[in-house]
C-alpha positions in Angstrom: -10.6 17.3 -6.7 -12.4 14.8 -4.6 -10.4 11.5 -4.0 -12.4 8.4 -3.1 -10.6 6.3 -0.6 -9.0 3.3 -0.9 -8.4 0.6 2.2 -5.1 -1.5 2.2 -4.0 -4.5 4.1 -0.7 -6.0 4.0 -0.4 -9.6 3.7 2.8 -10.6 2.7 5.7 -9.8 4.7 8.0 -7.4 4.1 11.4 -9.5 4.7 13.7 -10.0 1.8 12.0 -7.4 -0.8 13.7 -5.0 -2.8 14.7 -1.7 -1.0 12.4 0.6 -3.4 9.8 -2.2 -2.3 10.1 -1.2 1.5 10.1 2.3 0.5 6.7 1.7 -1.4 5.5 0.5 2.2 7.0 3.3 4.3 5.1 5.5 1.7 1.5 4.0 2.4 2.5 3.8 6.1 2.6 0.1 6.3 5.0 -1.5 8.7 3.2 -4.8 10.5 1.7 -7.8 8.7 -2.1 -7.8 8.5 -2.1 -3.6 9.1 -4.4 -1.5 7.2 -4.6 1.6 6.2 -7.1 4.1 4.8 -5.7 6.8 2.1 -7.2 8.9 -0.4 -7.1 7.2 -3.9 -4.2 9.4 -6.0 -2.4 8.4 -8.5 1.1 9.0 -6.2 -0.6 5.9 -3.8 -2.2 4.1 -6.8 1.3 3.9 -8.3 2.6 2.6 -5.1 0.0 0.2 -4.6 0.7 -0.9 -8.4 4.3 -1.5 -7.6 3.9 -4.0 -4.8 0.5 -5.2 -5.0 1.8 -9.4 -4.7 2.3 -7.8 -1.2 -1.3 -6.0 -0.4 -5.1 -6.4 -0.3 -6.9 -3.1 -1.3 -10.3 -2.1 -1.6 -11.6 1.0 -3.1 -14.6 2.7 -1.6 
């Protein structure tokens, strides 16, 4: 199956969130404010991005 991609930009810090939160941005490889990333849109990273989206900008492409 062919997965558009999906660009996300953390822009809240990570500091003082849950632990399943951090693990969320471990996941999607996010560790610096302001980093982006480019994945493939699947439901595993759209249900991250779900969980802690207060915390990101994303675009899909």
């Amino acid at each position: 199956m062919n997965h558009p991609t999906i660009k996300i930009k953390l822009i809240k810090s990570k500091y003082g969130r849950l632990p399943v939160h951090l693990e969320c941005l471990k996941g999607l490889g996010l560790k610096k404010l302001n980093q982006s990333v480019e994945l493939r849109n699947t439901p595993e990273v759209r249900g991250m991005v779900n969980k802690i989206s207060y915390m990101l900008h994303f675009e899909e492409f």
